[in-house]
C-alpha positions, 0 to 999 in steps of 0.5 A: 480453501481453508482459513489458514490458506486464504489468511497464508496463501504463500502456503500454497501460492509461491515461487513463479506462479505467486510472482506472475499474479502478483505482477498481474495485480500490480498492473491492475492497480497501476492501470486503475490508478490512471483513471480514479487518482488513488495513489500509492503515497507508500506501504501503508498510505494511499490518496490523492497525487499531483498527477495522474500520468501513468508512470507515476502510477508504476513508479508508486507500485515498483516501489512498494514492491520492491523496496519491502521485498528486497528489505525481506530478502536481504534480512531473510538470508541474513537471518534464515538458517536456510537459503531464502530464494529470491523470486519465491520472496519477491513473488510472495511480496508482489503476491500479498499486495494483492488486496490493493486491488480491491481497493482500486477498483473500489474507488473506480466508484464515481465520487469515491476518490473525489469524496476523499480528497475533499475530507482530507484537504478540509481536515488538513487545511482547518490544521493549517488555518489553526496553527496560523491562528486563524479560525477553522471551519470543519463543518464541511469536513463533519458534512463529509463524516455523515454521508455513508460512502465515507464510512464505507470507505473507511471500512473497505480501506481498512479491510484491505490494509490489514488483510496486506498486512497479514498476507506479507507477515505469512509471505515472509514466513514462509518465503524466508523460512522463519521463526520468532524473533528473527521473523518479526524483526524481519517483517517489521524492519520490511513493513515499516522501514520500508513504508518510510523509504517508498514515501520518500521515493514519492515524496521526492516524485510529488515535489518535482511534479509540483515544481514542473509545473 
């Protein structure tokens, strides 16, 4: 394997093969987020949910797969001067989201997703406590900043993230065949159009959880 392949593998990996491990890897994600509470929130955003049945977890990968996939493919055909096919787009997506396997089974890790969750509802509660006017303490949040598994966190995370990023940015130009400004338009319409759509899919699920119950 070259650089050019692992960072492209839609080279090489495409049609129904990329769809059938890309599906696989989904259902890891969707198994392990069961189990350790990490969540896809949408494309580009994961963390805590209100639940952690498991159709919530396949609710949260379908979306994310489909919704930048069919984005991808219908700008693809709209824009592509050859015919884009369907399961090579929709098989190179599920594909490039690979990467969040990596992540999910990283935070399989006792105290990972805990570790998170307890930084993340310090720094959002100390901006609800200032907005209110009343005093914020973030010293439990700076506390969480000098344990190393929170950097590491960070840096697993972000790996992840940019490595999807670019798997997706070669599965659209490859799958859909195109260049320049068609490719890019393309991409970013799918990527971040598409991450606001998933997150008020989800949006929508954690608010009736939370009226449920």
């Amino acid at each position: 394997m070259t650089w050019k392949t692992f960072f492209s593998p839609s080279l090489r990996i495409a049609g129904g093969r990329a769809l059938l491990i890309g599906v696989a890897g989904l259902a890891v994600c969707i198994a392990t987020a069961t189990f350790n509470g990490w969540h896809a929130h949408g494309l580009l955003h994961f963390g805590p949910a209100p639940r952690d049945a498991w159709w919530v977890s396949l609710v949260e990968y379908l979306t994310i797969w489909l919704v930048p996939a069919a984005i991808f493919y219908g700008m693809g055909a709209a824009l592509s001067r050859s015919k884009a096919r369907a399961i090579d787009v929709f098989g190179t997506t599920a594909f490039a989201l690979l990467p969040l396997v990596v992540m999910n089974l990283w935070h399989l890790i006792p105290g990972v997703s805990e570790l998170w969750s307890h930084f993340n509802n310090d720094f959002w509660g100390g901006v609800a406590n200032a907005n209110r006017g009343g005093e914020t303490d973030l010293g439990a949040m700076f506390e969480t900043m000098t344990r190393p598994m929170f950097w590491i966190e960070i840096v697993i995370s972000l790996a992840v993230l940019a490595l999807m990023v670019v798997w997706l940015f070669n599965a659209v130009r490859v799958s859909c065949n195109l260049r320049g400004w068609r490719l890019w338009t393309t991409y970013l319409v799918g990527l971040l159009i598409g991450d606001m759509i998933c997150r008020q899919v989800m949006s929508f699920i954690y608010t009736s959880l939370y009226n449920a119950s």
